[in-house]
Structure formats: structure tokens, C-alpha cells
Wavefront OBJ file of the C-alpha trace (Angstrom):
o trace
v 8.395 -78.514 -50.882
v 11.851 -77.116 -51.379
v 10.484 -73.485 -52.354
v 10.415 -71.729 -48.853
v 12.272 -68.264 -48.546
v 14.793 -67.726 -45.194
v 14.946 -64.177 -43.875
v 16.287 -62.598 -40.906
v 13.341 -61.277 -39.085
v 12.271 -58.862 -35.416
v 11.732 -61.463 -32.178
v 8.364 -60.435 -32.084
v 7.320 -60.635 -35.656
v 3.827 -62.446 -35.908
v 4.656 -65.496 -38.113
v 7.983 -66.087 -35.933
v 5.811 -65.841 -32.593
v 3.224 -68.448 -34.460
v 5.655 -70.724 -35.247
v 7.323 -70.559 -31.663
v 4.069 -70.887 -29.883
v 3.301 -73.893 -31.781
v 6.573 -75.385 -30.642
v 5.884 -74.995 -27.143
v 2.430 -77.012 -27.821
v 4.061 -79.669 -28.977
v 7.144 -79.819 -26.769
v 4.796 -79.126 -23.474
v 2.455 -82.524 -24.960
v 5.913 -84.461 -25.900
v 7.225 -83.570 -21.684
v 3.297 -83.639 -20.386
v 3.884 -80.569 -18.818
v 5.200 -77.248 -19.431
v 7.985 -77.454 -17.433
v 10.585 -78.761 -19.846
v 12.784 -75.830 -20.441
v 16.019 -74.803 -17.922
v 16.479 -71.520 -17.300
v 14.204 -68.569 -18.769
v 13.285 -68.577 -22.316
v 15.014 -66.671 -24.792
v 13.521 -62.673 -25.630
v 14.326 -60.376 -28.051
v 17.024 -59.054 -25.804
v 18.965 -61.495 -25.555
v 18.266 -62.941 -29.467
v 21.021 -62.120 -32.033
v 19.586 -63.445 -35.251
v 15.947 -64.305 -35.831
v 15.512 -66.627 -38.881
v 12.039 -67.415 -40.485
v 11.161 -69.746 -43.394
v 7.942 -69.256 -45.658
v 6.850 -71.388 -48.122
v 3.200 -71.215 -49.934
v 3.320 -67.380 -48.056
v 2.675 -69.207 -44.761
v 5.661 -69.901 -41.637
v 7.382 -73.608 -42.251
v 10.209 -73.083 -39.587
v 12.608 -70.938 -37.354
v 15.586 -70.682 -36.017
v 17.613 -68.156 -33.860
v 21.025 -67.138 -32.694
v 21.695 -66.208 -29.068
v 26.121 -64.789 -28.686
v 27.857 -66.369 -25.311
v 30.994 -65.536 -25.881
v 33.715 -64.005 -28.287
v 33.527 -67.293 -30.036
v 30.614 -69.044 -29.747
v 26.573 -68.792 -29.560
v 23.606 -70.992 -28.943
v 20.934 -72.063 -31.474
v 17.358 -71.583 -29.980
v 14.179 -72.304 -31.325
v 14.956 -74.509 -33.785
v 11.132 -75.736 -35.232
v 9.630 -77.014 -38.788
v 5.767 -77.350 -38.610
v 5.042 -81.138 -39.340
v 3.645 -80.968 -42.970
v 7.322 -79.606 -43.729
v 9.585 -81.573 -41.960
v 12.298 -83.690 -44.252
v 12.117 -81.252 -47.019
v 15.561 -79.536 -46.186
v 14.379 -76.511 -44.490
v 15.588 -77.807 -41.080
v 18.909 -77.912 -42.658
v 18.176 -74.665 -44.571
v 17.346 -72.884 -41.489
v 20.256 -74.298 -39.485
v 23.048 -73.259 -42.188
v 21.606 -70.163 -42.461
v 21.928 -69.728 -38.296
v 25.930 -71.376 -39.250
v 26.434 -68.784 -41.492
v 25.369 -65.869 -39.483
v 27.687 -66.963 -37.054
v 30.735 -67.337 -39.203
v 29.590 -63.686 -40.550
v 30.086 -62.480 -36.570
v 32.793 -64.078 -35.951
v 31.844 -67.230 -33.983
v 33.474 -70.408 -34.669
v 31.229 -72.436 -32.580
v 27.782 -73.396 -32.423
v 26.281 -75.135 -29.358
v 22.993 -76.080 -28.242
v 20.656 -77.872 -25.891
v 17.331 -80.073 -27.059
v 15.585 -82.649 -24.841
v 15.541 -86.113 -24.061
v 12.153 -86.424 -25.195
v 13.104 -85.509 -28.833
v 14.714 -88.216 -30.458
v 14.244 -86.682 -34.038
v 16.398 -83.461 -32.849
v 18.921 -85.399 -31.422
v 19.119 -87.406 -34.769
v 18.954 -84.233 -37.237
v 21.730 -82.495 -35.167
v 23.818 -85.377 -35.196
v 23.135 -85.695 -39.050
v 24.530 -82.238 -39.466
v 27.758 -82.607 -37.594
v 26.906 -81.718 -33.953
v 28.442 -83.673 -31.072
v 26.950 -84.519 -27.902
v 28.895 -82.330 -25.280
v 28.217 -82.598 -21.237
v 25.348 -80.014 -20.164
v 26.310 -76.155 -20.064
v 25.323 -73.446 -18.782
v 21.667 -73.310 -17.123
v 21.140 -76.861 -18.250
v 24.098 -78.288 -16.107
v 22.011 -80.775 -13.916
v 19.076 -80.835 -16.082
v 17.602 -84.582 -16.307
v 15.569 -83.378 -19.158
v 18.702 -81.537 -21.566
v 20.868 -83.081 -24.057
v 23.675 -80.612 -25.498
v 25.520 -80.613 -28.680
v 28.439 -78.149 -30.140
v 29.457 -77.923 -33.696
v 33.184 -76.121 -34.668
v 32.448 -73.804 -37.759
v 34.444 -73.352 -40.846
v 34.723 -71.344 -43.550
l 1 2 3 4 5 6 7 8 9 10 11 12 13 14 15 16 17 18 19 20 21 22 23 24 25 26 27 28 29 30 31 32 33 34 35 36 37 38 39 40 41 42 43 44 45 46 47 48 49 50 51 52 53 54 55 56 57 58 59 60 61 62 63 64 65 66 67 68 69 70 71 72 73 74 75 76 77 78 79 80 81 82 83 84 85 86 87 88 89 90 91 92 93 94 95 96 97 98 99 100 101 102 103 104 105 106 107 108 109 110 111 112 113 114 115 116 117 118 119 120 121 122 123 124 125 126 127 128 129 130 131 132 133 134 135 136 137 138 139 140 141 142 143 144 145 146 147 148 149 150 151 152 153
């Protein structure tokens, strides 16, 4: 599957909210709980950039931008649906969140996944993330893992 389509989309647009509800699911059965996230979840006021990928007309995957600073922002909601992970749209997604940036003016990319996903921790490694002490609301977290990225044109 390499044919999906990546466009910006609202917050709350239906196949984004599918695709982030069915991350939850599987994050709350990977933590047995659904306590596994520091700090409140991300909304559409506080979301820059909204990415969705569609392949077959159906959601494979998401991704979204949240701005800290002058120079930086945070990827959230990173998620490919099973049946379409290691076709590239992971990658797809998360270039497309790189570029964004770039386009805004931030140079760095940082982020925060959990100890309980091994895969993400690979993937982000795989695409040139480092593995930077805890910021933010996930300083102290025993559950948080955070990596940072410098961007270039």
C-alpha cells in the first residue's frame, strides 16, 4: 500500500477523531489502563497542523503539530492503523508534520511516546530523533520517553 493521500485537516474532522480514538484503545490495552498520558490531551486549540492519511478512501494514519516556542513544536498523535503499518506512511505522515514546521519557521521537532511502545521508540529513532531527558508536563513521568529532531532545509 503506498497509494494513501496526506492532507491537512480540522481537529475534529470524523476520520481524524476515528483514527485517534482507535489509538487510545490500543495505547490504554498496551498501559492496562487509561492513565498513560501526562498532562491533558491535546484539542483543537492548542493543535497547529492536523495531518490525515487515506488510502482505499478509508483513514490509515495521523499526525499533528502542536508550536512551543519561536523555534520548536511537538508532534502529537502520531498513529498508523495495523493493516498499514511498514508501508511508509508513518514516515509519510511524519515528513509531512517536518515540513510544516520548516514552512513556520521551527527548526525543531520534539516529542514524547511511552515506555510501553517499543516500535515508536524504534521508528523515531529510524528517522533521526534523539532521546532527550523528559520536558515539559512529562518531566517525572515513569511512563514518557522524549525525543527532539533539529530540522533542515
Amino acid at each position: 500500500m503506498t497509494d494513501w493521500i496526506i492532507e491537512e485537516r480540522a481537529w475534529d474532522d470524523l476520520d481524524g477523531a476515528a483514527l485517534r480514538a482507535a489509538q487510545r484503545a490500543e495505547l490504554d490495552a498496551r498501559y492496562g489502563s487509561d492513565d498513560h498520558e501526562p498532562g491533558g490531551p491535546p484539542s483543537g486549540d492548542d493543535i497547529d497542523l492536523f495531518l490525515v492519511a487515506t488510502a482505499g478512501g478509508g483513514p490509515v494514519g495521523c499526525g499533528a503539530l502542536r508550536h512551543l516556542d519561536a523555534t520548536s513544536a511537538e508532534v502529537k498523535r502520531m498513529y498508523v492503523v495495523p493493516d498499514a503499518r511498514g508501508t511508509g506512511v508513518a514516515t509519510a505522515i511524519l515528513r509531512g508534520l517536518e515540513d510544516a514546521a520548516l514552512a513556520r519557521g521551527w527548526t525543531t521537532l520534539r516529542l514524547e511516546t511511552g515506555t510501553e511502545q517499543p516500535d515508536a521508540q524504534r521508528f523515531y529513532r529510524r528517522e533521526g530523533y534523539h532521546e532527550i531527558p523528559l520536558f515539559g508536563v512529562y518531566a517525572g513521568s515513569a511512563l514518557s520517553v522524549c525525543y527532539e529532531r533539529a530540522l533542515r532545509r
